[in-house]
VOGU-3710 file (C-alpha; in Angstrom, 3 decimals, decimal comma):
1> xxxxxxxxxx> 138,074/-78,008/24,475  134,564/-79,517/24,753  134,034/-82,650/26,800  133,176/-86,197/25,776  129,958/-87,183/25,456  128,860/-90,784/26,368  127,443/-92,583/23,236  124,665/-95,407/23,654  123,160/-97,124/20,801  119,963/-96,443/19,655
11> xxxxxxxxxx> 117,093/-97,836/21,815  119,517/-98,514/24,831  119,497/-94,990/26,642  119,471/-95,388/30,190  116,786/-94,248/31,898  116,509/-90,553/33,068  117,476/-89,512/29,844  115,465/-88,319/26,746  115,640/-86,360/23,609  114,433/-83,410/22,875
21> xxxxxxxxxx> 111,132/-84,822/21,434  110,777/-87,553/23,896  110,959/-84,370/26,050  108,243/-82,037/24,247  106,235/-85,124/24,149  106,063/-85,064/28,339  105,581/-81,592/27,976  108,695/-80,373/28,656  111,963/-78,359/27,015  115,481/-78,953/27,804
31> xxxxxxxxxx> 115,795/-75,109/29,321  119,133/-74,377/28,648  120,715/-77,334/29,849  123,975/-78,622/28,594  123,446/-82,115/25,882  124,486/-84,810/28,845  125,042/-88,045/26,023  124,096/-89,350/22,236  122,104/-92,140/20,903  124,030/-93,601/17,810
41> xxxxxxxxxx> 121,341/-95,175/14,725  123,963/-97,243/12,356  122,846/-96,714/9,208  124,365/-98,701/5,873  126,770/-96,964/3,788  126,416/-93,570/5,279  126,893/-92,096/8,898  124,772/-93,221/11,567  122,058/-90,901/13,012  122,935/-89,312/15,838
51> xxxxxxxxxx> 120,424/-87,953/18,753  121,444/-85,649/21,930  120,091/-86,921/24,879  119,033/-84,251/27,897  118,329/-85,145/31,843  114,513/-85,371/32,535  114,761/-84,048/36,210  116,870/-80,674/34,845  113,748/-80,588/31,850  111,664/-77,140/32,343
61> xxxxxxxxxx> 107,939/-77,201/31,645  106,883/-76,050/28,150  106,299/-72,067/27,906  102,427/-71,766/27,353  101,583/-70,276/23,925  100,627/-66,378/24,153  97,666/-64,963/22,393  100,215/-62,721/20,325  102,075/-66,121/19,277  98,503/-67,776/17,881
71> xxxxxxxxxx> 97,678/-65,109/16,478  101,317/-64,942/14,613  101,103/-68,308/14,220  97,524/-68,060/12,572  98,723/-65,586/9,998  101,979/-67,038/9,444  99,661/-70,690/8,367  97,446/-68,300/6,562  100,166/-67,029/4,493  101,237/-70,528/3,490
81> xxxxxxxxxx> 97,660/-71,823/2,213  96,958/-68,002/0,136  98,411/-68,679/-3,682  100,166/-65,651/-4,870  98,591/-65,762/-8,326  95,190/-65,449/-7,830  95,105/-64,519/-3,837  92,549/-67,232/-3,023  93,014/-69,479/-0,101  93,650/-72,736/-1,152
91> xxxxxxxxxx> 92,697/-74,889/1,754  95,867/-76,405/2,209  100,011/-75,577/2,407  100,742/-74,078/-1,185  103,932/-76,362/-2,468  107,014/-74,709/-2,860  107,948/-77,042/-5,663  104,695/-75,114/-7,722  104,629/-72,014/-5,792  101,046/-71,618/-7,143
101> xxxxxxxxxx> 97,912/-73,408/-6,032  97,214/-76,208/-8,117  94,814/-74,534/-10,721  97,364/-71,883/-11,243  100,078/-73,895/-11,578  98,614/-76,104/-14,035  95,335/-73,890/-16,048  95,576/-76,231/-18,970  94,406/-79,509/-16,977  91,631/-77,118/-15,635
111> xxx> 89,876/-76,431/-18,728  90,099/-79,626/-19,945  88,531/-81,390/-16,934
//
């Protein structure tokens, strides 16, 4: 059976104590640590927002990025931006709501413009 977590509401974390962007923001990752508390966000009508909260001094330094991760990284971004219609790079993240670029997806506004 798991054990109880302490429960703060939101903004009112004591200090030592951060979340897991407040922690990438310093730089740092929780590095396997267990989740120590929550922050609680009410929210009208629906269930509040909930955020784990990790110990700073237990926090492990962010792994540096490889060159075999940017260059992953590079293609993966690449992928994103080519349109799979016409191949071209579109110079910016391809919605998945079109899944063309923008003069693929729509050809007729294109000729009349």
């Amino acid at each position: 059976m798991g054990t109880l977590l302490s429960v703060y509401p939101w903004r009112l974390a004591p200090d030592g104590l951060a979340t897991r962007r407040q922690l990438r923001a310093a730089g740092l990752r929780p590095g396997g640590q267990d989740v120590v508390a929550q922050l609680e966000r009410p929210r009208y009508r629906r269930s509040p927002l909930i955020a784990f909260l990790y110990r700073i001094e237990l926090a492990l330094p962010v792994r540096p990025m490889t060159e075999a991760k940017a260059v992953a990284l590079a293609k993966a971004n690449a992928a994103r931006r080519t349109c799979p219609t016409c191949r071209r790079d579109a110079g910016y993240v391809i919605p998945a709501s079109l899944g063309a670029c923008v003069p693929c997806a729509y050809p007729e506004e294109q000729r009349a413009a």
